[in-house]
N, C-alpha and C positions, 0 to 999 in steps of 0.2 A: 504494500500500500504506500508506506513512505517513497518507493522508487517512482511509481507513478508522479506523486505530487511533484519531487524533482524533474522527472520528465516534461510534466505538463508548463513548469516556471521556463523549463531550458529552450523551451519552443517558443512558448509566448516573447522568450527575451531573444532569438532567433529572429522571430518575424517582426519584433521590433526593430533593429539592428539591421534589417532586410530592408523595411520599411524606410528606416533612416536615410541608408545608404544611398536607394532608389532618389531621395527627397534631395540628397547632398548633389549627387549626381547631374540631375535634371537642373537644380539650379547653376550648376556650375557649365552646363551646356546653354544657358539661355542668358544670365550674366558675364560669362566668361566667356565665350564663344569658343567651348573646346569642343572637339568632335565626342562622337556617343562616348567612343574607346577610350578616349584622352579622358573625359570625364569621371567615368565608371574606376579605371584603372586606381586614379587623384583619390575617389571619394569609398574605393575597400584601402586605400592606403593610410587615408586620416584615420577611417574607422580601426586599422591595425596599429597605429599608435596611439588611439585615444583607449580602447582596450589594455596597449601595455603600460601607460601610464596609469593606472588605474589601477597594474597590479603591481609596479614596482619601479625600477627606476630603467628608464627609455632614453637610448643616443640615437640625435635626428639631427636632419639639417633642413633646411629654408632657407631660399632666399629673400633677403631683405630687400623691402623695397628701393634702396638705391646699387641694387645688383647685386651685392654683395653676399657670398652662402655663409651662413651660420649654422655653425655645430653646437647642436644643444645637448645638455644631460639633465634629464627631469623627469615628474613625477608627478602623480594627484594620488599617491596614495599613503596613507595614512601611516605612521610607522616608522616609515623610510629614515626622514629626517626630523629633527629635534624644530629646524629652523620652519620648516613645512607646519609642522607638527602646532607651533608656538608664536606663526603668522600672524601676526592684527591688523587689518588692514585698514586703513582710514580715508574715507574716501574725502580730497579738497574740494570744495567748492569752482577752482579754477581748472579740474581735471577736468581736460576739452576732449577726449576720447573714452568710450566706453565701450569695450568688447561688446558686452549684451547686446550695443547695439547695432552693430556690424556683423550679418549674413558669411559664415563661413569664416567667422574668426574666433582661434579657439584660444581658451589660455591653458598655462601647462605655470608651474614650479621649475624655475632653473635651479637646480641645486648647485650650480657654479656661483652662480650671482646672488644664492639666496633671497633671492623677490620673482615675484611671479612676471611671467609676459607671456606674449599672443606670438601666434604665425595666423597668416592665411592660407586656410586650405588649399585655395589655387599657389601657392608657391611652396608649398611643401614637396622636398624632393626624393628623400629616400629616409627610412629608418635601418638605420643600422644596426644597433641590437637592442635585444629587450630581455628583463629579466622577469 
């Protein structure tokens, strides 16, 4: 009985994940103007980093928007790091950018930098390992 109800969560979070990826995709072929391939390819690639940051600590790169590739080492999961762990975050009045509210931009934990930041999904380039 208990394997069922596991079954039954591992699916539902399947076809969400499925769901997701589909939603990531499309918009990144009608915003971005990447072909179906280019897009689909970009948006199981976010999904397989947003998955490994989630479970521990993930080396990525992006590039930044004035061309340049950044190597990151990061994390969203709990645990990891003391400094992750122990974050407060205080939003200023003057902070003129907001993930939330930018379509396809995600944030992640540098544990280089110890403060959080974003990529865009359309410039993310490869992850290289995940633990």
């Amino acid at each position: 009985m208990m394997s069922k109800t596991i079954s039954i969560q591992t699916d539902e979070s399947r076809r969400m994940m499925s769901s997701w990826t589909l939603e990531l995709a499309n918009w990144l072929m009608s915003e971005k103007d990447m072909t179906r391939r280019e897009a689909f390819l970009k948006a199981h690639l976010v999904r397989r980093l947003l998955d490994g940051l989630g479970q521990g600590v993930v080396v990525f790169q992006y590039r930044k928007e004035n061309g340049e590739i950044r190597q990151a080492r990061g994390t969203l999961c709990p645990g990891v790091s003391e400094d992750f762990d122990h974050y407060e975050y205080k939003r200023d009045d003057s902070d003129a950018f907001s993930c939330a509210d930018e379509r396809g931009v995600y944030v992640y934990f540098d544990l280089d930098r110890r403060a959080f930041r974003s990529f865009a999904a359309w410039r993310l380039v490869e992850v290289i390992t995940e633990n």
